[in-house]
C-alpha positions in Angstrom: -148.5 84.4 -39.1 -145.9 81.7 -37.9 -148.2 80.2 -35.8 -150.2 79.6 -38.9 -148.5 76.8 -40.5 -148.9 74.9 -44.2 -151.6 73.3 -44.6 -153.7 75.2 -42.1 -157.6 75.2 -43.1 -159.6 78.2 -41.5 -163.2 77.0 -40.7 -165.8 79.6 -42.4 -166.9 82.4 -40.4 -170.3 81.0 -39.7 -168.8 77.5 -38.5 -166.9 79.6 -35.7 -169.4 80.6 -33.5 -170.7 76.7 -33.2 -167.0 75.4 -31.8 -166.2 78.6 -29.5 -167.8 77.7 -26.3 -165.0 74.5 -26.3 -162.7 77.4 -27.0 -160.3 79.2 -24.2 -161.6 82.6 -23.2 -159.1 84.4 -25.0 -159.7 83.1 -28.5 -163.0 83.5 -28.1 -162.8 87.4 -26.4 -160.7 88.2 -29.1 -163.2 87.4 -31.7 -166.1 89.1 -29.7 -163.8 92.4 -28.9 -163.3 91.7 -33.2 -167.1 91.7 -33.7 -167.7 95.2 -31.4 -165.0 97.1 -33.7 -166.8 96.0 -36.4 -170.0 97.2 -36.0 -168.5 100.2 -34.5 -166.2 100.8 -37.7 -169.6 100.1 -39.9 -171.4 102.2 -38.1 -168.8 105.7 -38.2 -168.4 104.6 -41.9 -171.9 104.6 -43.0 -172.2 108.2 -41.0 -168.7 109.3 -42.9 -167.0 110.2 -39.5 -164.0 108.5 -40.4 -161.7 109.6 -37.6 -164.3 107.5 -35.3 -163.7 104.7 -37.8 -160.0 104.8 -37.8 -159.4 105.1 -34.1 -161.6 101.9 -33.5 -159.6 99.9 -36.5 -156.2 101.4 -34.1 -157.5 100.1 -30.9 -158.4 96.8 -31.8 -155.6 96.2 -33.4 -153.0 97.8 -30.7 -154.5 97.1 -27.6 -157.3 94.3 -28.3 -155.5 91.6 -30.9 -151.5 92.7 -30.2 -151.2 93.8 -26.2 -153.7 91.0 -25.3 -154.5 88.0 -27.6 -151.2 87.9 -29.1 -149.1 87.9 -25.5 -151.7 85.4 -24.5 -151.7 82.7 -27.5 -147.7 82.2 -25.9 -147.9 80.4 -23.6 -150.6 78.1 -25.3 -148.9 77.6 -28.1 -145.9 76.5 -26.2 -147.7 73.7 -24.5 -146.5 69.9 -24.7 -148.8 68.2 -26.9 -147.5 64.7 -25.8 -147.9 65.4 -21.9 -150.8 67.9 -22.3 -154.0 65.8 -23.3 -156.0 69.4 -24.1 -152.7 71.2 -25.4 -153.6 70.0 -28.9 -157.7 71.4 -28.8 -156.3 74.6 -27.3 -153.4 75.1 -30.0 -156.2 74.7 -32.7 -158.9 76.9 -31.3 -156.5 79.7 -30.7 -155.3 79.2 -34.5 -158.8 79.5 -35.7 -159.1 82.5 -33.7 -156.1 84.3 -35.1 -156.6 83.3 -38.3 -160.5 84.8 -37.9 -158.9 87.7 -36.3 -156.0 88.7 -38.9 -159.0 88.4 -42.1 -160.6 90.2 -40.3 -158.9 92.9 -39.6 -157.0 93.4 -42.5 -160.2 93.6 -44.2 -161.0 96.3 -41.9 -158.5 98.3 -42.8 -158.0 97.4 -46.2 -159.9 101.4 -46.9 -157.3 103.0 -44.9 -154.0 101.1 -45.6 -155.1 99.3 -49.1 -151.4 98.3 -50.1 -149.9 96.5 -47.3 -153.3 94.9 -46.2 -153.2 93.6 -49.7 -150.0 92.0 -49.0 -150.8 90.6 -45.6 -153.5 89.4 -46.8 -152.5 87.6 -49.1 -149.9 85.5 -47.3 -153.2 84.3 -45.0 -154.7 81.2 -45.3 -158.0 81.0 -46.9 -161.7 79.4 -46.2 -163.4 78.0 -49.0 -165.5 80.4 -50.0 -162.4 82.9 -50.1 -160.6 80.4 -52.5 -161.8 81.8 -55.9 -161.3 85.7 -54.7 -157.9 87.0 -56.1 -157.9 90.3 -53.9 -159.2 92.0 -50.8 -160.5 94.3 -53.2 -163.0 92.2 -54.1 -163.1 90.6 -50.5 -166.4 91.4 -48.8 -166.0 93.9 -45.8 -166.8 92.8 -42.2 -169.6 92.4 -40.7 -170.8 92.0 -36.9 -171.1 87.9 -36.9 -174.1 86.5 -34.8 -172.4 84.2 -32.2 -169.2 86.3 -32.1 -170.2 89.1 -29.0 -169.5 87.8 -25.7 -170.3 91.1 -23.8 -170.2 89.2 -20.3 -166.7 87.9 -21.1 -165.7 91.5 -22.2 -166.1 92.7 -18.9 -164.5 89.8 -16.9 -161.3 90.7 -19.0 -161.8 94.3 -18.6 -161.5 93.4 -14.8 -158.5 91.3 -15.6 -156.7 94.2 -17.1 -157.7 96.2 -13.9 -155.2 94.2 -12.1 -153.0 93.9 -14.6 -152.4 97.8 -15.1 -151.8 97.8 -11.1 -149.6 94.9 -11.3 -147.5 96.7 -14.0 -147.7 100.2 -12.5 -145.8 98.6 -9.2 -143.1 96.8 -11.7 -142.4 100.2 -13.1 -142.3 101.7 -9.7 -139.4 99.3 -8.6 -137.8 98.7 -12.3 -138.8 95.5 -12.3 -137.6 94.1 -15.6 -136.4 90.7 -15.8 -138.0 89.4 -12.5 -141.0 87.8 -12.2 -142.7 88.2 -8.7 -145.6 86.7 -7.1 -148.6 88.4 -6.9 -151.5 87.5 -4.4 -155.0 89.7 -5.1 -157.2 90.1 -2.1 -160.7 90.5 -3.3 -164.2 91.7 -0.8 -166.8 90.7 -3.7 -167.2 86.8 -4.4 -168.5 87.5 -8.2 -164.9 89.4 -8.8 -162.7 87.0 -6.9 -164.1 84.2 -9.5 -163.3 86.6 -12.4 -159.7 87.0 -11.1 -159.9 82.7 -10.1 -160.6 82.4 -13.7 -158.6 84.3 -15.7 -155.7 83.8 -13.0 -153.3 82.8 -15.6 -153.9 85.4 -18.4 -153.5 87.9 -16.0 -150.0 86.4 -14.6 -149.0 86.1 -18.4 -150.2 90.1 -18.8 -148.0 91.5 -16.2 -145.1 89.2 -16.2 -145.9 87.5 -12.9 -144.2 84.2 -11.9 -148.0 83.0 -10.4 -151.3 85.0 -9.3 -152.6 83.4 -6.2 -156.3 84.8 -5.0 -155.8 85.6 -0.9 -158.4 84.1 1.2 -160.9 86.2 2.6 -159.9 88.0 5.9 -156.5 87.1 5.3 -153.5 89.0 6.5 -151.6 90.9 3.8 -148.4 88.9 3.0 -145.3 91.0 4.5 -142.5 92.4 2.3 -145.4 93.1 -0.5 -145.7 96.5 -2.6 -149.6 97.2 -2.8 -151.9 98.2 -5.3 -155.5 99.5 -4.7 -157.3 98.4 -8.1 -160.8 100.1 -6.9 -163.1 100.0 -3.8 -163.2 95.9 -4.0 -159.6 95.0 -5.0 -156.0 95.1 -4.1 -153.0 94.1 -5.3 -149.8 92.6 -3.1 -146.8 91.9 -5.2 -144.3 89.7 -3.1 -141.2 91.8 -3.3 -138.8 90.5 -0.6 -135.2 91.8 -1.1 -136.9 94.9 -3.4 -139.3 96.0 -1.7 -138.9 99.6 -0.2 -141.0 100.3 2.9 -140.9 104.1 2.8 -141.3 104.8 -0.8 -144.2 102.6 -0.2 -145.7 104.3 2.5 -145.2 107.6 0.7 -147.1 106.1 -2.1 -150.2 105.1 -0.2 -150.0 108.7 1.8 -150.7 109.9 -1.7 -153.6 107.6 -2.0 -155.5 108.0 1.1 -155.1 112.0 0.7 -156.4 111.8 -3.2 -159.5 109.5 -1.7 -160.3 111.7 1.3 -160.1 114.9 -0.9 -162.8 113.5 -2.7 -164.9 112.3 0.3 -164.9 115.8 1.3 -165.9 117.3 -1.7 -169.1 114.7 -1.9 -169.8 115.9 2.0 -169.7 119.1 1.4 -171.8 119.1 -1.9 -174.3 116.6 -0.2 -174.4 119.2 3.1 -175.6 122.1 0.8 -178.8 123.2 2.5 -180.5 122.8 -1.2 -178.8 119.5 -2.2 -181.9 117.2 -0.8 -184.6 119.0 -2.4 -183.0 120.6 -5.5 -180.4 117.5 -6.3 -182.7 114.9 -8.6 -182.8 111.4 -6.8 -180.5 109.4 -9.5 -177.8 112.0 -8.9 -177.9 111.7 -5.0 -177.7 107.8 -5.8 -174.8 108.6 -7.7 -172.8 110.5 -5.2 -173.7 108.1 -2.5 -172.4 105.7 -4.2 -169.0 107.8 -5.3 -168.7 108.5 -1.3 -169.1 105.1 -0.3 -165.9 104.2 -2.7 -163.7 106.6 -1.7 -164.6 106.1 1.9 -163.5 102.3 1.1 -160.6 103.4 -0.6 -159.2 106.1 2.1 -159.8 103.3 4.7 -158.1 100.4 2.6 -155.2 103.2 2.2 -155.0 103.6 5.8 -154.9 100.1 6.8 -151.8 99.3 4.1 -150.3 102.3 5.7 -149.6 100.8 9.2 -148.4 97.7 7.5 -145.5 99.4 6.1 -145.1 102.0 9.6 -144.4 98.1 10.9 -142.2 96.8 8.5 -139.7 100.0 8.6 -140.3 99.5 12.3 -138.7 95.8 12.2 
């Protein structure tokens, strides 16, 4: 709440969803991931399957608003209003958002944890129309709010944090703590290497990355780099010069090719059957076709990162 100073006025809820295309893409995923737990929480409520409830009210909080938006705001927040002519637009909107965000929320969870969302919530800043209500007792309970649900933002962050759980699954490999390596992503699909253009920052923010460059297409993996297959269209190079080690490396991706050609296997040999064309329903043979063709990509991506390393403990 520090980043919530006196004097701060939260817009009303309806006023929101007017200013937050002008907003940046985290303060306004935030508020759209915000809008999908609530009807989500509504929804297990009004069925009484509470566990459903309370596990969406946990993830939002933990892994939405405190692993993402929070480490995000940061850097914003931190920007030079007199030598940043949008540092100023940017501090606000991501202010609104938390502020949207931490109501919210505590009103959320208000059934579950009624004394200390009490407290919270009191400490918060209020709209207008929240002025003359003396408790979140008496608070209305969320509901979905039409503006709010960006689903085709939702997914370009839910490929952001692709790379970002690679990026931090090779910092834990080499106990990377304090350093902050560069990371270059090479990318075959155009419509993910915009996603990964745009969001370029947030994910170096994410994964404690000094800078997140996008690799041209075609271009040569950079040498002394750990790597990270994300999927069948993405991979990960962290520039690790000095840290990197070759053969725990190519151990690694031995690992990887052998997990993606088990699996290529076991589509063959279930798609050689002699009753898998005629007994195997259509949208199912579509499905494994398309599994094979990913792990194929995979097991050959594996193999190529393979021989880079074979040359660099050669050198």
């Amino acid at each position: 709440m520090m980043n919530l100073p006196a004097g701060f006025q939260p817009l009303p809820q309806q006023q929101l969803a007017q200013q937050m295309p002008g907003w940046p893409p985290a303060a306004r995923w935030v508020l759209s991931r915000l809008n999908s737990a609530v009807d989500t929480i509504n929804k297990a409520m009004e069925a009484y399957d509470f566990s459903t409830a309370t596990q969406a009210a946990y993830a939002w909080w933990q892994y939405e608003l405190c692993d993402v938006f929070i480490e995000l705001m940061k850097p914003v927040m931190a920007r030079d209003e007199t030598a940043d002519p949008g540092a100023a637009a940017a501090k606000a909107a991501t202010q609104q958002a938390l502020c949207a965000a931490l109501d919210n929320g505590l009103r959320l969870l208000h059934p579950f944890m009624p004394f200390v969302t009490e407290e919270l919530w009191q400490r918060l800043p209020k709209t207008p129309e929240q002025a003359s209500i003396p408790s979140i007792m008496l608070a209305p309970y969320p509901t979905a709010q039409q503006g709010w649900s960006q689903p085709e933002l939702d997914t370009r962050y839910e490929q952001a944090q692709a790379v970002v759980a690679a990026i931090r699954k090779l910092r834990s490999d080499y106990s990377l703590t304090r350093q902050r390596p560069t990371v270059c992503v090479a990318c075959s699909s155009a419509a993910r290497a915009e996603v990964i253009q745009g969001l370029a920052a947030d994910i170096a923010c994410l994964s404690t990355s000094a800078e997140v460059l996008l690799l041209e297409a075609d271009a040569p993996a950079p040498p002394y780099s750990s790597v990270a297959i994300v999927d069948d269209v993405v991979t990960v190079h962290m520039l690790l010069k000095g840290i990197l080690d070759p053969a725990l490396e190519l151990a690694k991706l031995e690992k990887k090719q052998a997990e993606a050609q088990g699996r290529v296997e076991a589509i063959r040999k279930r798609m050689g059957l002699p009753s898998y064309a005629d007994k195997t329903p259509a949208a199912v043979q579509a499905e494994d076709a398309g599994k094979l063709a990913k792990a194929e990509s995979e097991a050959a991506a594996a193999g190529q990162h393979m021989e880079e390393m074979r040359k660099m403990i050669s050198q």
